[in-house]
C-alpha positions in Angstrom: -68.4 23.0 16.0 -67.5 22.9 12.3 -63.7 23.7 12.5 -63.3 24.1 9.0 -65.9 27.0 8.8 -64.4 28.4 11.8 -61.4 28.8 10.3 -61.9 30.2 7.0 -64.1 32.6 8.7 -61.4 34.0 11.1 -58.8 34.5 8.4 -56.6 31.3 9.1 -57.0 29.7 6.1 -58.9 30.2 2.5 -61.9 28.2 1.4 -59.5 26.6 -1.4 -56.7 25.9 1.4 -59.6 24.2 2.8 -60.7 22.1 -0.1 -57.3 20.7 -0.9 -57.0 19.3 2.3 -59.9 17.3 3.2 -58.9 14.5 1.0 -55.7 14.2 3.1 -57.3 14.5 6.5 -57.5 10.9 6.9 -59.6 10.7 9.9 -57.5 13.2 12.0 -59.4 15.8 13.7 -59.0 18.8 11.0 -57.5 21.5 13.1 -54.1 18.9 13.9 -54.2 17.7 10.2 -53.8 21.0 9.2 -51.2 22.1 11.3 -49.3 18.1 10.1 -49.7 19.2 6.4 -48.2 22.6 7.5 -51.2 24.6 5.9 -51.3 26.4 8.8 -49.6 26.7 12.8 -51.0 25.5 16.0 -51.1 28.8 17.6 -53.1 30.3 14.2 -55.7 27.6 14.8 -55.6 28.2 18.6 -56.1 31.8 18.6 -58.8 31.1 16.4 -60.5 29.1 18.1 -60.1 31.0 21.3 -61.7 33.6 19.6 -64.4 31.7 18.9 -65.0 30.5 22.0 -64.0 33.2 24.4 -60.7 31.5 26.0 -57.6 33.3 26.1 -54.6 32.9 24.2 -51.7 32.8 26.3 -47.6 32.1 25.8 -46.8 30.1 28.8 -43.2 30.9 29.1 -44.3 34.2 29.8 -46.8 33.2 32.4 -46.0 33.7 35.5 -46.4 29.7 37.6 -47.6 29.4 41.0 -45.0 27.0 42.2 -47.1 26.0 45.1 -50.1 25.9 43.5 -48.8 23.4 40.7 -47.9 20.8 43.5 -51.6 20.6 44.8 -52.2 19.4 41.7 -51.7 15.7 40.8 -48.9 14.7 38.9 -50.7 12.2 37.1 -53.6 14.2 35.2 -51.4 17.2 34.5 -48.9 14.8 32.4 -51.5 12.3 30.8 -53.4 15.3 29.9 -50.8 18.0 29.0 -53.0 20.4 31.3 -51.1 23.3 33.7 -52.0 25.2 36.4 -50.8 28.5 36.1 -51.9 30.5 38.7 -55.2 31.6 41.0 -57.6 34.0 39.7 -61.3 35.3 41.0 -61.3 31.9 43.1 -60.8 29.6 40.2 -57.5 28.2 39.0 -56.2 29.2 35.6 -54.9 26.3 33.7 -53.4 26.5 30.1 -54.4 23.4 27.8 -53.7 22.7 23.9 -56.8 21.2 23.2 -60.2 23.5 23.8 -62.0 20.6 23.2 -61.1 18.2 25.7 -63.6 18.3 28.1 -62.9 15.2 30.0 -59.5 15.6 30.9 -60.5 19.3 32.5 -63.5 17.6 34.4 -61.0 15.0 35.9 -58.2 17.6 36.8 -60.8 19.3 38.6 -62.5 16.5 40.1 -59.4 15.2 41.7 -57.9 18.3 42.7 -61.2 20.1 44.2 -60.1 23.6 42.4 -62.9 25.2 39.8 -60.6 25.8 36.5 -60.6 28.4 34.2 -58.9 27.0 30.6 -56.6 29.3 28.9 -54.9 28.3 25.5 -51.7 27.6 24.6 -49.3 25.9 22.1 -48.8 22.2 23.2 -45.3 21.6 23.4 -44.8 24.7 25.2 -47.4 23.4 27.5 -45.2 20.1 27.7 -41.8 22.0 28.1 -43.4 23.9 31.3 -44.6 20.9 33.1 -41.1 19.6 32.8 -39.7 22.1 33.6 -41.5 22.7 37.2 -42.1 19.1 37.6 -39.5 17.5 36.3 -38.3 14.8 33.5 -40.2 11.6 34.8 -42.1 13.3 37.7 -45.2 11.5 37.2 -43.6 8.2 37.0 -41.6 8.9 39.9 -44.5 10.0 41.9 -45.7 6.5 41.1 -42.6 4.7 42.1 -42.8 7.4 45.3 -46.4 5.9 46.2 -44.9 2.2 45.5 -42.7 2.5 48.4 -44.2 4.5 51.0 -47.0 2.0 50.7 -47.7 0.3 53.7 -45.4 2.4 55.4 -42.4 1.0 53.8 -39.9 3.8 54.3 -37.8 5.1 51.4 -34.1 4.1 51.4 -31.5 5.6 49.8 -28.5 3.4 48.1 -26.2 3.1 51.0 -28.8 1.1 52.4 -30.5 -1.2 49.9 -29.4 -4.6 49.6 -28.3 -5.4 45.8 -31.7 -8.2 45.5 -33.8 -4.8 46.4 -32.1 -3.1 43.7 -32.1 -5.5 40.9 -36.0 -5.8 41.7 -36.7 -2.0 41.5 -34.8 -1.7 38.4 -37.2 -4.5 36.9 -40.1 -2.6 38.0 -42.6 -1.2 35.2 -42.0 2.1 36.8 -38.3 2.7 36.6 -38.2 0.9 33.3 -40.3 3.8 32.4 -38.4 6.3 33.9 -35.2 5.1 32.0 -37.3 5.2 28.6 -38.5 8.0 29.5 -34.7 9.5 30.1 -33.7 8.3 26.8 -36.5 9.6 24.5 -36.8 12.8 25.8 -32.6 13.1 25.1 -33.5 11.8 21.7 -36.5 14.3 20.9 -34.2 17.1 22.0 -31.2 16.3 19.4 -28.9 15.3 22.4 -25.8 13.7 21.6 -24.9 12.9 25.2 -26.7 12.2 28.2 -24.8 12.8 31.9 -26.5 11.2 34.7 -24.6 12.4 37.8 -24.5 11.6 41.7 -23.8 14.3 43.8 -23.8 14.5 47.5 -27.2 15.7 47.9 -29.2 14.7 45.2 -28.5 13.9 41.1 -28.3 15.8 38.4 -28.8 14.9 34.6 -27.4 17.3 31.7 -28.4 16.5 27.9 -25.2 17.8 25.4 -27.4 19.8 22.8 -25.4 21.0 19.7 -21.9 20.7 21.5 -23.1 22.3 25.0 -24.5 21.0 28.3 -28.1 21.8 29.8 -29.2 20.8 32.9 -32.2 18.6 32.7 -35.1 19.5 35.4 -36.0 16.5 37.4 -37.5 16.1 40.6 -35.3 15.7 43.8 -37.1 12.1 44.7 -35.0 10.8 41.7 -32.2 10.3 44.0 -33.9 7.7 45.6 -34.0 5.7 42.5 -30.3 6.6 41.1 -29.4 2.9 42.2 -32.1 1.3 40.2 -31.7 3.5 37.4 -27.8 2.8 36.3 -28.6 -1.0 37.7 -31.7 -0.6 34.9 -29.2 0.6 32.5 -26.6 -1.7 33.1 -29.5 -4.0 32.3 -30.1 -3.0 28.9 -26.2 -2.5 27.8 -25.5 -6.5 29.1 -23.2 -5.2 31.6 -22.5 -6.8 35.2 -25.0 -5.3 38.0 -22.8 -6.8 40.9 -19.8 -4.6 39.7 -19.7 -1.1 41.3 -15.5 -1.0 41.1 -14.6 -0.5 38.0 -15.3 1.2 34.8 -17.7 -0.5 32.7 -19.1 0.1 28.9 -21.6 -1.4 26.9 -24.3 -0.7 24.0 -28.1 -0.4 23.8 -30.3 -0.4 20.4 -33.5 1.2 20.3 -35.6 2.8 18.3 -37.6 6.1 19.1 -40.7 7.2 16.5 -39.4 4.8 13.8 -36.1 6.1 14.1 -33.2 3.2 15.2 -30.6 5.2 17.7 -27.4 3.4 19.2 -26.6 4.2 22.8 -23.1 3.9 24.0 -22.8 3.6 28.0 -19.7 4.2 30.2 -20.1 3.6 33.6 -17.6 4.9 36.3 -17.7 4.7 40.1 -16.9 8.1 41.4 -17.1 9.3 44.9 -20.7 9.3 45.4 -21.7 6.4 43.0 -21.3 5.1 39.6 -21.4 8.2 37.2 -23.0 7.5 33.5 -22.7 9.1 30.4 -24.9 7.9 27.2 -23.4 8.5 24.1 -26.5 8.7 21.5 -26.1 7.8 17.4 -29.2 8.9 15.8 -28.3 6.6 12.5 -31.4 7.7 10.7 -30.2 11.3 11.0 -26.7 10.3 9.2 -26.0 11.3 5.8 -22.5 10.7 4.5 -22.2 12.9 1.5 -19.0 14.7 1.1 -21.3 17.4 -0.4 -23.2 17.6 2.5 -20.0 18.4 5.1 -19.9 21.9 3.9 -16.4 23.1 2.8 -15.3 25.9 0.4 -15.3 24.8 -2.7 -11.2 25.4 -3.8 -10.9 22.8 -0.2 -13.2 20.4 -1.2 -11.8 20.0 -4.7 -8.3 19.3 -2.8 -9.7 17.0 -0.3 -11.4 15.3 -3.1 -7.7 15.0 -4.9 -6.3 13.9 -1.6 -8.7 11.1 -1.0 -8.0 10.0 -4.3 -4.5 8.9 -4.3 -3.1 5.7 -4.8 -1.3 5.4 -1.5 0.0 8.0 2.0 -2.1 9.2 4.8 -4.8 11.7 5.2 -5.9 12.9 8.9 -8.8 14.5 10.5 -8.0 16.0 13.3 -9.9 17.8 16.3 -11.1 17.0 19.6 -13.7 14.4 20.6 -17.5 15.4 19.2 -15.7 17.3 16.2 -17.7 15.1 13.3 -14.4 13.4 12.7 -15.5 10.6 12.1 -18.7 12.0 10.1 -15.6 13.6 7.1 -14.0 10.2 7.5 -17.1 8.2 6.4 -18.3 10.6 3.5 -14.7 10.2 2.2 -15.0 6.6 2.1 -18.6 6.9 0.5 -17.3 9.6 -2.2 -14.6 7.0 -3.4 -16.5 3.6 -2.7 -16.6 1.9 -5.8 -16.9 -2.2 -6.4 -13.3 -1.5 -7.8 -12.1 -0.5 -4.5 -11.5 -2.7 -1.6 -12.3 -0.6 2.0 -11.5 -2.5 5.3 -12.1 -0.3 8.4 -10.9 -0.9 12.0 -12.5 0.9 14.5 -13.7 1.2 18.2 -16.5 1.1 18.1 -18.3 0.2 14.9 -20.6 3.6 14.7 -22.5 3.5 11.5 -22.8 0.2 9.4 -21.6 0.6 5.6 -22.9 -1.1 3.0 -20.2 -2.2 0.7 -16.9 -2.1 3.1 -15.7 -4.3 5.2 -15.8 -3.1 9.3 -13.9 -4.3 12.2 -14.6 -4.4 15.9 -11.5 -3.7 18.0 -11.3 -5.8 21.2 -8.6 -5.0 23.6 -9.5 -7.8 25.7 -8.5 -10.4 23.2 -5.3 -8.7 21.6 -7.5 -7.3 18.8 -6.1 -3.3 19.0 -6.0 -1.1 15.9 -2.3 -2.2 15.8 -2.9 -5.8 16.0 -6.4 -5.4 13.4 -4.3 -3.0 10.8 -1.5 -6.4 10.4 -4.0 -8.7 10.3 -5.8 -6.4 6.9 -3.0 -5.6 5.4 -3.4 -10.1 4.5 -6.7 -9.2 2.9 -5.5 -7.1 0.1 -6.8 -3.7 0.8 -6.7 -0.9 -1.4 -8.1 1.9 0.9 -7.9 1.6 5.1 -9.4 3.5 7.7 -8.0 3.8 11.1 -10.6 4.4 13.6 -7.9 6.2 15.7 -4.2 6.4 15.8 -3.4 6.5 20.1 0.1 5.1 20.2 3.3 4.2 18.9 2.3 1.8 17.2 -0.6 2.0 15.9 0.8 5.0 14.1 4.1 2.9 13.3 1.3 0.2 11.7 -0.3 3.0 9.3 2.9 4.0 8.1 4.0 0.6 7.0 0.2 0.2 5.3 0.9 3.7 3.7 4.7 2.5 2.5 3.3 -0.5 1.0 1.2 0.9 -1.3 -2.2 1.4 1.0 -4.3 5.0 0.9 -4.8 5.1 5.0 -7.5 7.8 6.5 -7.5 8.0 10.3 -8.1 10.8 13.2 -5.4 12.2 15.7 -6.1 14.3 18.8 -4.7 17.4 17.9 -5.8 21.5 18.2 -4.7 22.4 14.3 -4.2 20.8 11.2 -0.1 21.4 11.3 0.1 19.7 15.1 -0.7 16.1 13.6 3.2 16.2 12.2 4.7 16.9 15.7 2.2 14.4 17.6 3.5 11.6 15.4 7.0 12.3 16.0 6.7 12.4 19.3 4.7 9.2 19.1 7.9 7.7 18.0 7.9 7.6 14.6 10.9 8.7 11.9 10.5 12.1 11.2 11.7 11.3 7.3 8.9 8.7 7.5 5.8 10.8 8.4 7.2 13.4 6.0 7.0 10.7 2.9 3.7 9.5 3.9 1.1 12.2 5.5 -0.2 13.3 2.7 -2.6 15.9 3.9 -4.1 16.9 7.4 -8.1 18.3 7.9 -8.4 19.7 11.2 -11.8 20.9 12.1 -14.3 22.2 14.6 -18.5 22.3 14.8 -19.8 25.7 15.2 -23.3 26.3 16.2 -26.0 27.2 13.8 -28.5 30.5 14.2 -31.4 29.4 14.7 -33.5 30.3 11.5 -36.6 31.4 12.7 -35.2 33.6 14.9 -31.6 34.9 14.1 -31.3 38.6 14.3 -29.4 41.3 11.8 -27.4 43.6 13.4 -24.8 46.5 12.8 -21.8 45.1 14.9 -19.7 47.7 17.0 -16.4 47.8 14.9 -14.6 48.5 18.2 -16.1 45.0 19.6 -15.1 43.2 16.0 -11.8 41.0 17.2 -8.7 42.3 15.2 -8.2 39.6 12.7 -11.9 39.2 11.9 -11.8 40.0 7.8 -14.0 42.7 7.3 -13.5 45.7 9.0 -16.8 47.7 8.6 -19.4 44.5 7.7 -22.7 46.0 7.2 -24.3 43.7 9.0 -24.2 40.4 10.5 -26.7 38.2 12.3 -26.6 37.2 16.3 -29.0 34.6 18.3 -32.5 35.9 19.9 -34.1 32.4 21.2 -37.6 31.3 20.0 -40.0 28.2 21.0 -38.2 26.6 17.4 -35.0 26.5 19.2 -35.6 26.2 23.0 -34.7 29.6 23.3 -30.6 28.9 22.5 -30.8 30.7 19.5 -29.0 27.9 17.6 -30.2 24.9 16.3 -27.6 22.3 14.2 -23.9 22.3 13.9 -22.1 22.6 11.1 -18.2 22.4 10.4 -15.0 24.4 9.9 -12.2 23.4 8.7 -8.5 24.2 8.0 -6.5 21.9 5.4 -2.8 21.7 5.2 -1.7 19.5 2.2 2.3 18.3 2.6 4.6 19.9 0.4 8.4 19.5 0.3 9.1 22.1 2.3 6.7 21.0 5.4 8.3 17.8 4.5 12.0 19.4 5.3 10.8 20.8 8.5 9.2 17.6 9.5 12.6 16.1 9.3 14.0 18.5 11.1 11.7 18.3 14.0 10.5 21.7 13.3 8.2 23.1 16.5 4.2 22.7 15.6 4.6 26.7 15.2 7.2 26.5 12.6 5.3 24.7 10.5 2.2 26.3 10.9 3.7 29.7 10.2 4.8 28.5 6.8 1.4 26.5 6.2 -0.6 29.8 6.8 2.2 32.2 4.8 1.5 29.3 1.7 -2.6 29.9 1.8 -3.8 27.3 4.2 -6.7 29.3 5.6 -7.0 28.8 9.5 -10.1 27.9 11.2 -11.2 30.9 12.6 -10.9 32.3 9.1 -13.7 29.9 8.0 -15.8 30.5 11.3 -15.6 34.1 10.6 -16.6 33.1 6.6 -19.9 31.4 8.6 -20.6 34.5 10.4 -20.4 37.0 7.0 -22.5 34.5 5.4 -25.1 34.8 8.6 -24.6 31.2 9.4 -23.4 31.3 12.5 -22.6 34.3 15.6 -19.4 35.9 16.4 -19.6 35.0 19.7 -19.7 30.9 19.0 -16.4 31.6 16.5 -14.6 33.5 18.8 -15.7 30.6 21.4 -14.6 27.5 19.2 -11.5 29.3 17.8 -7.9 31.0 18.8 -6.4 33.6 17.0 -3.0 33.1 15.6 -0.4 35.2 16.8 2.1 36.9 15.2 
């Protein structure tokens, strides 16, 4: 078939379209250099094409699946090919597939499975997303490691019953290996910042964080006979100790996945029903720290941009954990890096290398705390210093000695707003009088989902269902999530941040040192123009960025 004349002649693309990219086709079949050079979508060329041949067309998320159909199939085939059964019809057995013109791979599924098939088209990472779906993350891997132990009628045995030289061999075995790879790209390819992998009673259950919220990852119930192996596998690749079920355990794994170099953090901790594991996932390639690129208003950036600039004092960032704390903090640094400046960091860990300053590893097991690293700086003639963290006492006690001797300090605190950072220091312990003369400014801030682009919706909102304090009283419109194949049918896709920014003045300074209540100080901070945060969601939602819904979610309303 000459795909390039079957194109242009059913409308998908022009005979110029065509012209201008043969020279880039490279080899690649034309239809999927197309679609790579964007000139046209794979469901354009698929319809085509079905049209040309007489297959249907079909969107598989819509399809109804024969459950019980799909498991008479083998595992094997319908993953290396990207082939699945749908349903019976007229004595054959429909099956969707993403590429009309692999013959082969339709021959064998049929061979092996004894049904006649009937192809159907259908976008191929739909296709991929369904078979996962039914058969699990890992299902035909699993099957495999299923067939490697039932072999010779070796019965299955669950981790209350496998000797720890049994364990450490399955978790060297191609298969699980595999399965663990297979885990962590897939987390990867779906933007996943963490990765749960939790015993239960019966069974396991693995959730992928996706833009701030957990999803439940489909895998198929024999997993649990290879939970052992798997955290064993991972303790593997972090260094960690296998023989150590008791206590809580963390570690680090590099790897790369498609050219792109992603740092894993592991914590493992026994829990009732085994040692739960969460993966923390740093997708360095996907890093950009531009101050530009954060996203605040342009009056707060100018001020941050002034606060970052002084000579000496302390500017926080403050929000819970996964906020992009640390993502401001570095895209400060970058915006005032300069071969003038001397940066020393202390952090725990070390999450994105720097070029140009100076990082340090915290090690509580040798003494070295952010206490104990931030004296030990202050010898090496630092002009600027960044605080991973302030937890204690005196940590906090050690930035305010840094700040008083002439240091500019950035660090995060745990706290809900931008005016609770002055009352969580006191109560640390330190002066009031002293946090007043040094805190210079606080940046508290949130990540809101993004509307998925491709599918976001305009609306007329309900004024009655518009909360009270929301800005606008009769919007005209504003824009709420639908769900597409672009997004996985969230409706979102990204994060970006809000923020609220409370710079010091001498009358928060006064109240500091007289132990004023977080509302107090707040009260003034918002009557003196410091914009709260839900006042900057509810600027995303005007400005169709984000929902209603996620700001209302993400933020409290101020009372009174």
């Amino acid at each position: 078939m000459d795909i390039g004349a079957v194109l242009v002649r059913r409308g998908v693309l022009s005979r110029e379209q065509l012209q201008a990219a043969l020279p880039q086709v490279n080899g690649t079949r034309l239809d999927i250099a197309l679609i790579e050079q964007g000139v046209t979508t794979e469901e354009q060329v698929l319809r085509a094409f079905g049209t040309e041949l007489g297959m249907r067309f079909v969107e598989v998320k819509k399809e109804q699946i024969d459950r019980e159909l799909l498991v008479q199939f083998p595992t094997t085939a319908v993953f290396r090919h990207s082939l699945l059964p749908l349903q019976r019809r007229n004595g054959s057995v429909v099956v969707a597939t993403s590429d009309p013109f692999n013959l082969e791979a339709l021959e064998e599924l049929s061979a092996v499975s004894g049904f006649h098939l009937e192809p159907v088209l259908a976008c191929r990472v739909d296709v991929i997303e369904m078979i996962k779906d039914h058969l699990g993350l890992g299902g035909d891997t699993l099957n495999e490691l299923v067939a490697q132990r039932t072999a010779d009628g070796i019965e299955l045995i669950g981790e209350g019953t496998a000797s720890e030289a049994d364990i450490e061999q399955m978790a060297e075995a191609a298969s699980v290996i595999r399965l663990v790879n297979e885990l962590l790209i897939e987390a990867a390819e779906q933007g996943a910042s963490d990765v749960h992998v939790e015993p239960q009673e019966r069974g396991l259950t693995i959730r992928y964080r996706v833009d701030g919220v957990l999803r439940v990852q489909p895998v198929p119930e024999s997993i649990s006979h290879f939970f052992a192996a798997i955290v064993t596998r991972l303790k593997i690749m972090s260094k960690l100790n296998i023989a150590e079920k008791r206590i809580p355990q963390d570690g680090r794994i590099k790897m790369k996945v498609a050219g792109r170099e992603i740092d894993v953090r592991v914590s493992i901790i026994p829990m009732n029903h085994g040692e739960g594991v969460v993966l923390r996932l740093l997708d360095k390639g996907k890093m950009v720290f531009n101050l530009a690129n954060v996203g605040m208003p342009a009056a707060m950036a100018k001020t941050f941009h002034e606060l970052i600039s002084l000579p000496h004092g302390i500017v926080l960032v403050t929000g819970p954990t996964g906020s992009g704390k640390s993502t401001t903090l570095y895209s400060a640094l970058n915006e005032i890096k300069d071969p003038s400046i001397k940066i020393i960091t202390v952090e725990d860990p070390v999450e994105y290398q720097m070029g140009g300053i100076s990082q340090i590893q915290v090690h509580q097991k040798v003494g070295l705390t952010f206490a104990a690293g931030l004296r030990s700086i202050l010898r090496h003639d630092p002009d600027v210093i960044l605080i991973g963290e302030i937890r204690d006492g005196e940590t906090a006690e050690s930035a305010i000695q840094a700040s008083l001797t002439g240091h500019l300090v950035f660090s995060t605190l745990h706290t809900n707003d931008a005016p609770g950072a002055f009352t969580r220091l006191v109560d640390m312990g330190v002066e009031p009088y002293l946090v007043a003369s040094t805190v210079e400014g606080v940046l508290a801030q949130r990540l809101v989902r993004v509307l998925c682009k491709h599918c976001k919706e305009k609306y007329q909102p309900d004024p009655e269902e518009l909360p009270e304090d929301f800005p606008v009283k009769n919007p005209e419109f504003l824009y709420r999530p639908v769900g597409c194949r672009e997004c996985k049918a969230t409706g979102y896709s990204g994060r970006k941040a809000i923020f609220e920014l409370l710079r010091t003045d001498s009358e928060i300074g006064k109240l500091c040192v007289n132990r004023a209540s977080t509302g107090d100080i707040r009260k003034y901070a918002l009557s003196h123009g410091m914009a709260p945060l839900r006042d900057s969601g509810f600027i995303r939602v005007l400005d169709g960025m984000t929902s209603l819904d996620e700001v209302v979610r993400i933020t409290k309303r101020d009372m009174g």
